[in-house]
C-alpha positions in Angstrom: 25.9 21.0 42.9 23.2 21.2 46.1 19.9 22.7 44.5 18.1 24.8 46.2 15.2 24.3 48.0 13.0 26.7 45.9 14.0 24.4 42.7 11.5 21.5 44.1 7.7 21.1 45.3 7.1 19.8 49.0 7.2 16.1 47.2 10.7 16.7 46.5 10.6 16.5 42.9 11.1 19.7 40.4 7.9 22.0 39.7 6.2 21.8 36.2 7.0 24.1 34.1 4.4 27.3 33.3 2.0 26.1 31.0 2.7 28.0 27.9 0.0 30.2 26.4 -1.2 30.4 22.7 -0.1 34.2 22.7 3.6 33.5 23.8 3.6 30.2 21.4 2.7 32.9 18.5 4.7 35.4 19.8 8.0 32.9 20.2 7.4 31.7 16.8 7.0 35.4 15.3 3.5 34.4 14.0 0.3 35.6 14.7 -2.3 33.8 17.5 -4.5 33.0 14.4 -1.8 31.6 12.2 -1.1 29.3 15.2 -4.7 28.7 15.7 -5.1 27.0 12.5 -2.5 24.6 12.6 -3.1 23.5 16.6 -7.2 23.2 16.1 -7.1 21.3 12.6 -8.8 24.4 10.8 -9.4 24.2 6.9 -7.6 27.3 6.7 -4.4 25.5 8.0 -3.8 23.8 4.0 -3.6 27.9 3.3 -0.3 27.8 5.1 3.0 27.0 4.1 4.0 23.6 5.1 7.5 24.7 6.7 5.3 27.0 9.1 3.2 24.2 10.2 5.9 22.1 11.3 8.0 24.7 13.2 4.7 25.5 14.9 4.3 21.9 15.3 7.8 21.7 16.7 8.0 24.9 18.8 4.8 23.2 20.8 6.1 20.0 20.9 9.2 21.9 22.6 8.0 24.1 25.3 4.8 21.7 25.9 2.1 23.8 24.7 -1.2 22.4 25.7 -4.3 24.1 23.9 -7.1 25.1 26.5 -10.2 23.1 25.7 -12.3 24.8 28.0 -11.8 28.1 26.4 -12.0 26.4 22.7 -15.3 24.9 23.8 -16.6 28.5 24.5 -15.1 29.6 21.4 -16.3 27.1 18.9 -18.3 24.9 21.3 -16.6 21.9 19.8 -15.3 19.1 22.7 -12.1 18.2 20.7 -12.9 14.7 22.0 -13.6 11.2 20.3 -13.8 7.6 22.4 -12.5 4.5 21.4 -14.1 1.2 21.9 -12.1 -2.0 22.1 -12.4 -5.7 23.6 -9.1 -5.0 25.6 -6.5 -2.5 25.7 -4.1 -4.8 26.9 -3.3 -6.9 24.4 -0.6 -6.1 21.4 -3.2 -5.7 18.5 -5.4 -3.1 20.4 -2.2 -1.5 21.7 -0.6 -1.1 18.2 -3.9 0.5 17.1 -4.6 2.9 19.8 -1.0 4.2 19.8 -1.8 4.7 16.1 -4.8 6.9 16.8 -3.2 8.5 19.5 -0.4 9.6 17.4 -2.6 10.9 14.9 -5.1 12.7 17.7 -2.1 14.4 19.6 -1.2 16.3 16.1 -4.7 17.8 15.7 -5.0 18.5 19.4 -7.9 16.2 20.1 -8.5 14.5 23.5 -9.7 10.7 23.3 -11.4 8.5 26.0 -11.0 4.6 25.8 -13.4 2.3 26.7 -12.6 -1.1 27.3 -15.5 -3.3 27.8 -14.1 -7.1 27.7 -17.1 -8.1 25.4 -19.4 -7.9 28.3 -23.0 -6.8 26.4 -24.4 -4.2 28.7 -21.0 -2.3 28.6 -21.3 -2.7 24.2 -24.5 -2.1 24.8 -24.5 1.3 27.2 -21.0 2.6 26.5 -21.8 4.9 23.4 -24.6 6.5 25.4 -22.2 7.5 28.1 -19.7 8.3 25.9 -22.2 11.3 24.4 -22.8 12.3 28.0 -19.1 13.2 27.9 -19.5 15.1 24.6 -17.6 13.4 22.2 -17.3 14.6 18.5 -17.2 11.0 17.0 -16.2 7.4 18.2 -14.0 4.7 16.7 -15.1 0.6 17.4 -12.3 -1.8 17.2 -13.7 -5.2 17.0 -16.8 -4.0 18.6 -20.2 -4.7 17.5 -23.0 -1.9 17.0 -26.4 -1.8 17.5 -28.2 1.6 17.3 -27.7 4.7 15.3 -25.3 7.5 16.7 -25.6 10.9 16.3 -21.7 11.2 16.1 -19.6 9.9 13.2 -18.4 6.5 13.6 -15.2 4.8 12.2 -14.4 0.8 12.6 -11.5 -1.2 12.6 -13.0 -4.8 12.0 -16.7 -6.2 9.8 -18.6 -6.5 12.5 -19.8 -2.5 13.3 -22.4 -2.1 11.2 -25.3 1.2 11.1 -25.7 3.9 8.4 -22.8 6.0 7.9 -20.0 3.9 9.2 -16.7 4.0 7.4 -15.1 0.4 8.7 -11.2 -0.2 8.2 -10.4 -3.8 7.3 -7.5 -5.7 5.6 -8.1 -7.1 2.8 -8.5 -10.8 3.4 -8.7 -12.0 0.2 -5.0 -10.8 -0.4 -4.1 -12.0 2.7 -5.3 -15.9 2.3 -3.9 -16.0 -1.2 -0.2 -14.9 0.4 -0.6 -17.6 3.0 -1.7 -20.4 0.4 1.1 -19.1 -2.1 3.7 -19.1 0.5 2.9 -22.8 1.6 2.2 -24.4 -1.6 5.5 -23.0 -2.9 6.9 -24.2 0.0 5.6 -27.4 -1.1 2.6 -28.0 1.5 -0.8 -29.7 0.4 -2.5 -30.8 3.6 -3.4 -27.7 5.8 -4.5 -27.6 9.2 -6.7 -24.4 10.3 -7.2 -22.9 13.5 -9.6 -20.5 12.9 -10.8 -17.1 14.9 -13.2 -16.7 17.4 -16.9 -16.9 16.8 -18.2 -12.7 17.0 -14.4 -12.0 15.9 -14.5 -9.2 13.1 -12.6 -10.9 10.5 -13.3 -15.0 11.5 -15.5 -16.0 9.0 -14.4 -13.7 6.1 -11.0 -15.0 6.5 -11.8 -18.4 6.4 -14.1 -18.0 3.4 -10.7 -16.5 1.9 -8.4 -18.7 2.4 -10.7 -21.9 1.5 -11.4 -20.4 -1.8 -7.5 -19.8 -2.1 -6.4 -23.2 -0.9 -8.5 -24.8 -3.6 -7.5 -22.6 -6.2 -4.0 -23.8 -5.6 -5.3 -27.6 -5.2 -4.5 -27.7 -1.2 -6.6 -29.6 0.7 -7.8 -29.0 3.7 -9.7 -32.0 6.0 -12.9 -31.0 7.9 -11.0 -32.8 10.8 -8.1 -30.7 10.2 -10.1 -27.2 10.9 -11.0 -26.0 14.2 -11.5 -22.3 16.1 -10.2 -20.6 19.1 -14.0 -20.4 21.3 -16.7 -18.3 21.5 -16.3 -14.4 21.7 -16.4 -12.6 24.1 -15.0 -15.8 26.1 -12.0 -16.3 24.1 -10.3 -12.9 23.9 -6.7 -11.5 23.4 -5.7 -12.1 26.6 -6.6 -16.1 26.5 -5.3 -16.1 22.5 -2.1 -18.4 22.8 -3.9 -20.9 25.6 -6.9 -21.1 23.2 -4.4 -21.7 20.1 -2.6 -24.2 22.4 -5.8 -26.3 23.7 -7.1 -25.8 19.8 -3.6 -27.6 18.4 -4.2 -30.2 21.0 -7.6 -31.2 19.8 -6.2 -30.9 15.9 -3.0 -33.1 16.5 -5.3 -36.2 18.7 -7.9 -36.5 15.0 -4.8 -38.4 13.5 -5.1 -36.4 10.7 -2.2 -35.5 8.0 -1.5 -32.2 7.8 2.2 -30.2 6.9 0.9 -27.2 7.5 -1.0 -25.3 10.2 -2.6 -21.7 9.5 -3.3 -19.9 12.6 -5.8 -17.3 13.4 -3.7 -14.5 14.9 0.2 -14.5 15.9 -1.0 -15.4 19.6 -2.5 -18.5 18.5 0.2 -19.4 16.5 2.4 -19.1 19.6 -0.1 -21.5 21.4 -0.3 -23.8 18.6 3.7 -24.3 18.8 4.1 -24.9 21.9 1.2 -27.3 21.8 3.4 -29.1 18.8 6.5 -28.7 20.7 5.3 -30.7 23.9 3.8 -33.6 21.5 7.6 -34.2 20.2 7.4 -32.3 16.8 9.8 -29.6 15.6 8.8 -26.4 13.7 9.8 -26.0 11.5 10.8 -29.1 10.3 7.7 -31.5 10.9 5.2 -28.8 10.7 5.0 -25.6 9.3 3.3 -22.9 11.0 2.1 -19.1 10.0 0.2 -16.5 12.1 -1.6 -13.1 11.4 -1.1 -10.2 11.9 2.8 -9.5 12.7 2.5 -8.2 16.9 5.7 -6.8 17.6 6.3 -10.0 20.1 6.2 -12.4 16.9 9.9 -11.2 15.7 11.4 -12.8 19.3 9.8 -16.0 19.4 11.7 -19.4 19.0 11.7 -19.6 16.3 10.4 -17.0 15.1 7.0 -16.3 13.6 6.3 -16.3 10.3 3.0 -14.2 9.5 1.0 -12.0 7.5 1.9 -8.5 8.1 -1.4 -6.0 9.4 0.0 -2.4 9.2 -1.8 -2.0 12.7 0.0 1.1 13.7 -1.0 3.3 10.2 -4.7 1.2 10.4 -5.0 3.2 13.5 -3.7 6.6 12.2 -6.0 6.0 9.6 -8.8 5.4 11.4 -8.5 8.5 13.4 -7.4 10.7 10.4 -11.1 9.6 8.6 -12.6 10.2 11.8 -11.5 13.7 12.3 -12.6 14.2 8.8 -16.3 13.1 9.3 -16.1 15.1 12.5 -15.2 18.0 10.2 -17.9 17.2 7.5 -16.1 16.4 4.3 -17.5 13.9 2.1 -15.8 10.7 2.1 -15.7 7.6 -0.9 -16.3 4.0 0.2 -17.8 3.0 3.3 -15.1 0.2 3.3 -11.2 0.9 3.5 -9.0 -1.5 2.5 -5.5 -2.3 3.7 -2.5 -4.4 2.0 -1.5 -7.2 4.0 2.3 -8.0 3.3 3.7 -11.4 3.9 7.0 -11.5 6.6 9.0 -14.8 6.1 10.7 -15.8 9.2 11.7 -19.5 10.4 8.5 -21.0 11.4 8.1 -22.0 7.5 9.9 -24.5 5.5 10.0 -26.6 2.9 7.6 -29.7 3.5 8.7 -33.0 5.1 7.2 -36.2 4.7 3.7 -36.4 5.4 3.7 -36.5 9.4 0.8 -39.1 9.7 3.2 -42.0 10.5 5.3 -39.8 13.0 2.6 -39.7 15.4 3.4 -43.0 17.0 1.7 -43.7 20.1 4.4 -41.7 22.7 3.2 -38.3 20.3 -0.5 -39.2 21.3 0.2 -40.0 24.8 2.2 -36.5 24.8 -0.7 -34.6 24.6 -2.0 -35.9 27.6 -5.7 -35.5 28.9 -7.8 -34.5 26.5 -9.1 -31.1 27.4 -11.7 -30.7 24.9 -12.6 -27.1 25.7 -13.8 -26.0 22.1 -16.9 -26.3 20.9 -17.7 -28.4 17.7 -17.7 -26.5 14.8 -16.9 -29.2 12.0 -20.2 -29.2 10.8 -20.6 -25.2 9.7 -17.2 -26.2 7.5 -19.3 -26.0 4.2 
């Protein structure tokens, strides 16, 4: 069938449709423009109404693309329905699965958000907030971002490391998580670990690792100072260099000679890295080494093999985060100033029963697989206490 010309803009693709209004969205739904007003803005008042008539509002503006004007609610209310998000890099998976969290949760109550990514460079940490209140924003949320000055806004964090008065911070509970990993492996049979820890100025680094020491020697693992090392320096080591950092920090674990069955990594990029780092120096995973990540990025279900890990539930930590935002934003009283989130361990084929000690395996064409040393991580053996 030819369209007509009419039917498309001078770029030849169709016209937008009319932006809908909050009067015909009402009047469509056989509501009132209050009753709609409620639900779309996030009001109190909205709990006063039935839950069936929330979600065919909901629905009906979902449908015909009903955008709420945030000019003429900023006249009304003088309230910016806006919130920023800070974060290392939006690029990566872990960011990614948080922001679509918050943005999913933000979209419902018909708040705008602006997202800042600032590639721990210290005058953008430093400066961002302040231009971020330029903008007007209601209340910001810090993913693995560090504070350092009081805001006027409410803030909400997704790692340890944003501190100030007031700050609700959202963090798994690593504790739970380190005792999964150490029950998995022991179980498994495992009792020399290898550790390749986060980044130093990561969040959860150093809490982890206090975690999963106290959990290894609870379940008599042992774990050799030789056998431990970390993925760099934030902000040099970030998401994007993860899997080369876990690769290079593999390298340096497997030329110490030292036994180890196991190999706990950092994050699920780092595992990656670390396994392709045992791969190339002739050992199967599996079979020779065992090997478990964090975290549970949606890449880790298509890796070969693939990954087992300890599950964050990064999508509903984001909702979360934005949900306690919006209800700081509104004034109501919260508990805790920390939240914390089950981890949940995800068997998959990068575990296995323990082999034979893999010391006498590393015969002198393993060592000269590794090639060059490329010694690119700084020494950190002696803060192992």
């Amino acid at each position: 069938m030819t369209e007509r010309k009419s039917d498309f803009n001078r770029s030849g693709q169709s016209p937008r449709p009319p932006r809908i209004t909050l009067k015909a969205l009402a009047s469509h739904l056989g509501l009132s423009p209050t009753t709609v007003s409620f639900v779309i803005s996030g009001s109190p008042l909205a709990e006063t109404i039935a839950k069936s008539t929330r979600d065919r509002i909901w629905a009906a503006s979902e449908a015909l693309n009903y955008r709420p004007n945030v000019f003429a609610r900023y006249l009304h209310t003088k309230k910016t329905y806006s919130v920023a998000v800070l974060v290392p890099d939006v690029s990566d998976e872990y960011s990614a699965a948080l922001i679509g969290g918050i943005e999913s949760c933000l979209a419902k109550k018909g708040f705008f958000y602006f997202v800042v990514s600032h590639r721990g460079a210290p005058e953008l940490m430093e400066k961002s907030p302040e231009t971020l209140l330029d903008r007007g924003v209601e209340g910001m949320i810090f993913i693995n971002t560090p504070l350092h000055q009081a805001l006027p806004v409410p803030v909400v964090a997704i790692c340890d490391i944003t501190e100030g008065p007031g700050v609700t911070r959202i963090t798994i509970d690593n504790g739970k998580a380190a005792i999964l990993a150490a029950d998995h492996l022991v179980q498994l049979g495992h009792r020399e670990i290898a550790v390749i820890k986060g980044p130093q100025g990561n969040g959860d680094t150093e809490g982890r690792w206090r975690a999963l020491r106290k959990a290894c020697r609870q379940k008599n693992m042992h774990i050799d100072p030789l056998n431990v090392t970390h993925l760099g320096v934030y902000p040099a080591c970030n998401e994007r260099t993860m899997a080369e950092n876990g690769f290079n920090a593999a390298r340096e674990l497997l030329a110490h000679d030292r036994p180890f069955t196991a190999l706990i990594a950092f994050n699920d990029a780092s595992a990656m890295g670390a396994i392709r780092a045992l791969a190339d120096a002739g050992f199967r995973v599996p079979q020779d080494i065992s090997v478990l990540g964090f975290d549970d990025i949606p890449q880790s279900s298509f890796t070969v093999p693939r990954l087992t890990t300890i599950r964050q539930p990064l999508t509903s930590m984001g909702e979360l985060a934005a949900e306690t935002l919006l209800e700081k934003i509104a004034g109501n009283t919260l508990g805790p100033g920390v939240l914390k989130i089950e981890p949940e361990l995800v068997v998959r084929e990068t575990t296995a029963p323990c082999a034979t000690q893999i010391a006498g395996k590393r015969t002198a064409s393993n060592v000269a697989a590794l090639g060059p040393s490329r010694r690119v991580l700084p020494d950190l053996h002696g803060s192992l206490g």
